[in-house]
C-alpha positions as CSV (number, residue, x, y, z in Angstrom):
1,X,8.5,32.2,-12.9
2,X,5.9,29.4,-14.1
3,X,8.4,25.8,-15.2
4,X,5.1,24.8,-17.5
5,X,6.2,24.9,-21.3
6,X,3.9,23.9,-24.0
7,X,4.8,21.5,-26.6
8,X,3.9,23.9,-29.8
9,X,3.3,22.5,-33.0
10,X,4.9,18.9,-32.4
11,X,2.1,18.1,-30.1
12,X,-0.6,18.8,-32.3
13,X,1.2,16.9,-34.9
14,X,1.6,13.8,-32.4
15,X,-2.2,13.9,-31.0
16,X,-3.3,11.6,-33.3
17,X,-1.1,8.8,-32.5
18,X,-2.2,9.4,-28.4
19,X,-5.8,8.7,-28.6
20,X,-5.3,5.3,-26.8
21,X,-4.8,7.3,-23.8
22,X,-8.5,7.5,-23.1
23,X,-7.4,3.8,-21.6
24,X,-5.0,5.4,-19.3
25,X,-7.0,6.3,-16.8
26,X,-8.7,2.7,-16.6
27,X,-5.5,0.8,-16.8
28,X,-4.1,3.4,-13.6
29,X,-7.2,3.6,-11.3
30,X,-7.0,-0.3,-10.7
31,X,-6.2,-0.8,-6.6
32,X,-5.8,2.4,-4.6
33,X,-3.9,4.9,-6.3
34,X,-3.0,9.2,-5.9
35,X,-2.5,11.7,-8.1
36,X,-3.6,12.3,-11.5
37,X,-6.1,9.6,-12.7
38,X,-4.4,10.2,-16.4
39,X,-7.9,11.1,-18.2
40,X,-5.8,14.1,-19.5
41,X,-3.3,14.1,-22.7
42,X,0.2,15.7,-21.8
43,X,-0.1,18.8,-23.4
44,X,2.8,20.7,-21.7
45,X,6.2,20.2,-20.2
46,X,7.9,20.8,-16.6
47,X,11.2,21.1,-15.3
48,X,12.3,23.5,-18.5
49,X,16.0,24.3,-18.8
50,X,16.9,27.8,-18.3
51,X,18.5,30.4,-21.1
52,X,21.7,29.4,-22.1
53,X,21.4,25.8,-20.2
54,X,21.5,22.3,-21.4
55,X,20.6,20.8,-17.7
56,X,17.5,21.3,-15.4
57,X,16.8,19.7,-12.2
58,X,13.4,20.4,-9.8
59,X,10.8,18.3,-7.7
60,X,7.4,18.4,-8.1
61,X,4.1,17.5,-6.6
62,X,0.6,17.7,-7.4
63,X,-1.0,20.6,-4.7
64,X,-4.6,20.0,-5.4
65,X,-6.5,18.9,-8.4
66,X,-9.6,19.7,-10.3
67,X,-13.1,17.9,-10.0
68,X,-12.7,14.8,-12.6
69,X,-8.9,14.9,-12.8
70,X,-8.2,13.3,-9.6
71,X,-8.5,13.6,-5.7
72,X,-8.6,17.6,-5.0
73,X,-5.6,17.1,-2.6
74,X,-4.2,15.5,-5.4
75,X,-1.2,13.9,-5.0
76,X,-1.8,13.1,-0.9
77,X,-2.5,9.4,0.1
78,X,-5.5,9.0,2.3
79,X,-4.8,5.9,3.8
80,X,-1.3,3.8,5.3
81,X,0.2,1.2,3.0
82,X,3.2,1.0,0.6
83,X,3.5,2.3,-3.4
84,X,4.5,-0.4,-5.5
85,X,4.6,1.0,-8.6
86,X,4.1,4.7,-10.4
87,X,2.9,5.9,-13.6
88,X,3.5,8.8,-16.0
89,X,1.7,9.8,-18.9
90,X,4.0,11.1,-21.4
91,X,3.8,13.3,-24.6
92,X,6.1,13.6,-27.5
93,X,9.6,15.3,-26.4
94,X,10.8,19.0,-28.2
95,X,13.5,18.9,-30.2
96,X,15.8,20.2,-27.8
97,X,15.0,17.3,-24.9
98,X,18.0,14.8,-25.0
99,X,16.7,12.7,-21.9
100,X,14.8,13.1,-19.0
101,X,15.2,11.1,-15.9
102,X,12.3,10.7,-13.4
103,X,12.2,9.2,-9.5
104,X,9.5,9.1,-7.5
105,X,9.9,10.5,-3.8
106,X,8.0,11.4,-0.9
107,X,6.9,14.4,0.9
108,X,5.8,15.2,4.6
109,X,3.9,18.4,4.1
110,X,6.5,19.6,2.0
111,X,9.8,18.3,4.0
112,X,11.1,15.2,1.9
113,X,10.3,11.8,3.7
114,X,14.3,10.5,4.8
115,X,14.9,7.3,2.3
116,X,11.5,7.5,0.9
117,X,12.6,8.0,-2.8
118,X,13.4,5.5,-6.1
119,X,16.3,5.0,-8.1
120,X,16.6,7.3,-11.5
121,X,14.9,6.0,-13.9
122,X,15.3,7.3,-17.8
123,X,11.9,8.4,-19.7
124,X,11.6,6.6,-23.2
125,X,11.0,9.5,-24.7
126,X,10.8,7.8,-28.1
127,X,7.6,6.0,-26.6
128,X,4.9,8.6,-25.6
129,X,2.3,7.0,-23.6
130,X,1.6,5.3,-20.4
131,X,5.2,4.7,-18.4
132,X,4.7,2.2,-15.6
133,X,7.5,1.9,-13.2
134,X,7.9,0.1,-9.8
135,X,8.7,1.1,-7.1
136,X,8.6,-0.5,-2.7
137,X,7.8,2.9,-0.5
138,X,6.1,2.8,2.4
139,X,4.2,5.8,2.8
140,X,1.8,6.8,6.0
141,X,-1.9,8.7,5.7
142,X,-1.2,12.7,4.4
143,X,2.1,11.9,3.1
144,X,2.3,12.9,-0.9
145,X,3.6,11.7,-3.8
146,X,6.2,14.0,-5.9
147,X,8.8,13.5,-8.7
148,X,12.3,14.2,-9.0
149,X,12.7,15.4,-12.6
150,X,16.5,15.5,-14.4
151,X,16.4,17.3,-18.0
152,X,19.2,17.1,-20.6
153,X,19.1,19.3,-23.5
154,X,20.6,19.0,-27.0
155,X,21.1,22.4,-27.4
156,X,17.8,22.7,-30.2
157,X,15.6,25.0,-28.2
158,X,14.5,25.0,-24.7
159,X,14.2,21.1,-23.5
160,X,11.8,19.8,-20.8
161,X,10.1,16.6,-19.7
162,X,6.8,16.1,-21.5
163,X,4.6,14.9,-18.7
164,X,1.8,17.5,-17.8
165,X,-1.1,18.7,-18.8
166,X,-2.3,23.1,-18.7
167,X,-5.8,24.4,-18.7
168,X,-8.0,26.7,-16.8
169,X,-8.6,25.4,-13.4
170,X,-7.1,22.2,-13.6
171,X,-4.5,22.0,-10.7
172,X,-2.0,23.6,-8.8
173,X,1.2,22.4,-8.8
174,X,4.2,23.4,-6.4
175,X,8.1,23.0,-7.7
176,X,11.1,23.4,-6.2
177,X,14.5,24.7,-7.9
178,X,17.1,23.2,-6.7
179,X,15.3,19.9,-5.8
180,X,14.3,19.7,-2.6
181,X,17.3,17.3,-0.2
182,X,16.6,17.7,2.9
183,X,14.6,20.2,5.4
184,X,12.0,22.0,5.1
185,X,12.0,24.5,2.2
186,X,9.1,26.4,0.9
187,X,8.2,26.0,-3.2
188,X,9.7,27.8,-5.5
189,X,7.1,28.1,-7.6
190,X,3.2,27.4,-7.5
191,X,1.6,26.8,-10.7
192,X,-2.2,27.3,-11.7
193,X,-4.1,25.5,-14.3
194,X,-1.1,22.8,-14.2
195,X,-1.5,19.0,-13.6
196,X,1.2,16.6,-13.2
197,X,0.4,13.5,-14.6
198,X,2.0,11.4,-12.1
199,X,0.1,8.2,-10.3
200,X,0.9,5.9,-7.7
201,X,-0.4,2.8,-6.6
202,X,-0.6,2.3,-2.7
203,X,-1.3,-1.2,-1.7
204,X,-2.3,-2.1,1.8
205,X,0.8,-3.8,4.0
206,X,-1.1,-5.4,6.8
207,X,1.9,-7.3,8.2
208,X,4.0,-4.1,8.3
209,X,7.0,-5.4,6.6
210,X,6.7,-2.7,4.4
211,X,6.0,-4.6,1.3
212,X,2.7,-4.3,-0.1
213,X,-0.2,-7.4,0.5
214,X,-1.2,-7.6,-3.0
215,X,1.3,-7.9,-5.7
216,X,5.0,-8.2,-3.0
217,X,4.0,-10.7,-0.2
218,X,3.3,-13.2,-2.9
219,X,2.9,-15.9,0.2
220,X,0.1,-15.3,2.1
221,X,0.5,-17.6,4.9
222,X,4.3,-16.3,5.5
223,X,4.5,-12.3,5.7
224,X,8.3,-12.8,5.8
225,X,8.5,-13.8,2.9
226,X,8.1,-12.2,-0.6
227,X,8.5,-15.1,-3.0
228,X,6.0,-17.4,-3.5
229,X,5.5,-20.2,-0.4
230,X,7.6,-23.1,0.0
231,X,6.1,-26.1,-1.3
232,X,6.0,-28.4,1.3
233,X,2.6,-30.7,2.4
234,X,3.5,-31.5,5.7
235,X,0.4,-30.6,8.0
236,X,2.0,-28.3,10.9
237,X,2.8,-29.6,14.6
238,X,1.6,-28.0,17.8
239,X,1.7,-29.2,21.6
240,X,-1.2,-28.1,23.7
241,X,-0.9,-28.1,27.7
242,X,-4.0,-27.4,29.3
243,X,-6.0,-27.7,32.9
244,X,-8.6,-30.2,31.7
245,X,-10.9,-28.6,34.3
246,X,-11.3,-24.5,34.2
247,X,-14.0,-22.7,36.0
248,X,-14.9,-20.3,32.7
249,X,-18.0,-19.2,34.5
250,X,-16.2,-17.2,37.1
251,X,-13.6,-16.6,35.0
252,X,-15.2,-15.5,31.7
253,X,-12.6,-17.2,30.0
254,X,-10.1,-20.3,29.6
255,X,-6.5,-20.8,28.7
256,X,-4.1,-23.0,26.4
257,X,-0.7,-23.1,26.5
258,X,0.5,-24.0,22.9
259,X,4.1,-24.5,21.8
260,X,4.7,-24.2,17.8
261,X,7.2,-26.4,15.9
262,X,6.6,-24.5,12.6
263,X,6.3,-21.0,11.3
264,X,2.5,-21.0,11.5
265,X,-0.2,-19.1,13.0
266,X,-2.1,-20.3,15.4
267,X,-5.6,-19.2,16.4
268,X,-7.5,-20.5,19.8
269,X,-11.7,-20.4,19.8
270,X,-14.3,-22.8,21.2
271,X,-17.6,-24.1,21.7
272,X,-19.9,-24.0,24.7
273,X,-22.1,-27.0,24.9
274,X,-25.1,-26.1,27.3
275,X,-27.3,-29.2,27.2
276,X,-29.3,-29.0,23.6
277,X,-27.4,-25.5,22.6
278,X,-24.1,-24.3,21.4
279,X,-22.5,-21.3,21.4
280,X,-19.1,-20.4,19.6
281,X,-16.6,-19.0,20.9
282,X,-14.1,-15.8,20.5
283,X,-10.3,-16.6,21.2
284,X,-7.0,-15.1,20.3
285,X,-4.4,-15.7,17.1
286,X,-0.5,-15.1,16.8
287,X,2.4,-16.1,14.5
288,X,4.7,-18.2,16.1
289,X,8.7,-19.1,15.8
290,X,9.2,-22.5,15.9
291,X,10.1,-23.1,19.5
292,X,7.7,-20.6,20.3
293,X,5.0,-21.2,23.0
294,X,2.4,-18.6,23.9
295,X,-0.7,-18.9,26.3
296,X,-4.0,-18.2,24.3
297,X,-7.2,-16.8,25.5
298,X,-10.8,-17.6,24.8
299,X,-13.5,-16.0,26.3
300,X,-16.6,-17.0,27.4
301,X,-18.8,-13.8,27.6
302,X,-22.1,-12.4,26.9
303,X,-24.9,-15.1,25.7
304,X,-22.3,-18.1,25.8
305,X,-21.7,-17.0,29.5
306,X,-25.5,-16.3,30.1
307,X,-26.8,-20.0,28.5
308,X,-23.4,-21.8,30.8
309,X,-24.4,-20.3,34.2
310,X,-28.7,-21.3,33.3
311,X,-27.5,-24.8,32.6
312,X,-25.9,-24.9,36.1
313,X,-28.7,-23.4,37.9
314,X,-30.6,-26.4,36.3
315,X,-28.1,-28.9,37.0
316,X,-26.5,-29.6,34.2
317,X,-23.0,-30.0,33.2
318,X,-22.0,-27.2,30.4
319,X,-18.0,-28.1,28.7
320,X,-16.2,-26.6,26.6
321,X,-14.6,-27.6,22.9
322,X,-11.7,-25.4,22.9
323,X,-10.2,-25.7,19.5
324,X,-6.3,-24.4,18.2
325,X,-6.2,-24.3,14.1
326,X,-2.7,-23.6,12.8
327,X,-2.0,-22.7,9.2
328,X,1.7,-22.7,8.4
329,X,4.5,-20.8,5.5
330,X,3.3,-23.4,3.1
331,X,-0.4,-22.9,3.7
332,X,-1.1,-26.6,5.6
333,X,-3.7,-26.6,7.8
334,X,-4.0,-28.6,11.5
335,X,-7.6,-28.3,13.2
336,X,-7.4,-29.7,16.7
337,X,-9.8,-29.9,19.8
338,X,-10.0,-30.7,23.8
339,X,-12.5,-31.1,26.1
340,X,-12.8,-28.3,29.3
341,X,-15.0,-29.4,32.3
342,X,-16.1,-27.2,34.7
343,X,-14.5,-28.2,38.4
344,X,-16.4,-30.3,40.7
């Protein structure tokens, strides 16, 4: 069985009005993305509705791809993060498609990801072109990108959704009739020269809320929050408790104790004055509740360490600037310092 039917005579009639979609490809390969990079006009539809059917329902993904269409494993993310929004290039419908109703899912292998799949969402098919559509999936490195695809027919020939593209050597795509639920289940079908013109856009999601960094945490300072920050000005406020003499040498490292009465972060560093030099130091950074207090660490190693313990052996003093900068929800900033003496 090959789900790939060609749009006839209504396509060639159509091309014309598609030639924007040499932009397709430049408005979809902004950020990371997978899948198709939409260089190629939809030519061909998937999902076709059997003899004597009005309704068709399968999933699809992109196996591999060819050379200038896309990464060869096609539609399989290389890297952690979350999709935030999908894109389809679509041609002009047949006669016979009523609607067509897309959602974008994701695959483990080929075992659907629990929870890892959009709403419905209908395919203007009075609008060929470049369909954007969001979406909030976190997806891990290998996992794949594939579409649920719901046809209706009007009973005027054989309907299908318009968003592929056949010739030699292009792809391989694999389809599943029924669409897949749950549990592995091996493809129905694997089609040559086929290419699903799906993408997806993976952002990064460095605070692991599972909302992506660039365009859902819209406050950098906050990572709960995905609205923009509140506007406050009111510079954050930290305590600091601290022995005021430390012996770092021996140690390789100091210690503050700082208590948080914001939602801020708060980083610890330093610097080692040795007589006429001085070195910075690397310390340690956390977000904090407020309430929260935390010990913080910075370390006094390698040439820092090396300059501290020459200054003794020539009888100088060497101390230590340890600094705390906090940055809070709202973005305010609080830089401040205390001096650390070696014992007597």
């Amino acid at each position: 069985m090959c789900a790939m039917a060609r749009l006839g005579s209504q396509w060639a009639a159509a091309a014309a009005c598609l030639l924007f979609a040499a932009s397709w490809g430049a408005v979809a390969a902004s950020g990371k993305t997978v899948g198709s990079n939409l260089s190629a006009l939809p030519n061909a539809g998937i999902c076709p509705t059997p003899l004597n059917s009005l309704e068709a329902a399968c999933t699809e993904t992109q196996m591999r791809l060819a050379h200038g269409h896309g990464p060869r494993l096609g539609g399989r993310s290389e890297r952690p993060g979350v999709v935030t929004r999908w894109w389809v290039a679509s041609g002009p419908a047949s006669p016979g498609t009523a609607s067509v109703r897309l959602r974008l899912r994701l695959l483990d292998g080929t075992e659907p990801v629990s929870g890892a799949a959009t709403p419905y969402l209908p395919l203007p098919l009075g609008e060929p072109g470049l369909q954007e559509f969001p979406a909030r999936l976190p997806i891990e490195s290998g996992q794949r990108v594939a579409l649920d695809v719901s046809v209706l027919g009007s009973g005027n020939g054989t309907a299908s959704a318009p968003i592929a593209h056949s010739a030699p050597g292009v792809g391989e795509v694999a389809e599943w009739i029924p669409p897949l639920s749950s549990g592995l289940r091996a493809p129905t079908d694997r089609m040559s020269d086929s290419e699903l013109l799906l993408r997806a856009g993976v952002e990064s999601d460095s605070d692991e809320d599972g909302w992506g960094d660039e365009s859902q945490d819209r406050c950098d300072y906050d990572p709960r929050r995905h609205s923009p920050c509140l506007p406050d000005r009111v510079k954050p406020r930290i305590e600091i408790a601290f022995a005021r003499r430390q012996d770092f040498i021996t140690r390789h490292r100091l210690f503050l104790r700082i208590r948080s009465y914001d939602y801020a972060y708060v980083s610890a560093g330093g610097v080692l004055s040795a007589g006429r030099t001085s070195w910075g130091l690397l310390g340690s950074g956390a977000w904090m509740k407020p309430g929260d207090s935390a010990v913080f660490t910075v370390y006094v190693n390698g040439k820092p360490l090396t300059a501290a313990k020459r200054a003794v052996a020539a009888g100088r003093r060497p101390h230590v600037w340890a600094s705390a900068y906090v940055i809070d929800a709202s973005g305010n900033r609080r830089f401040t310092e205390r001096r650390i003496d070696l014992p007597s």
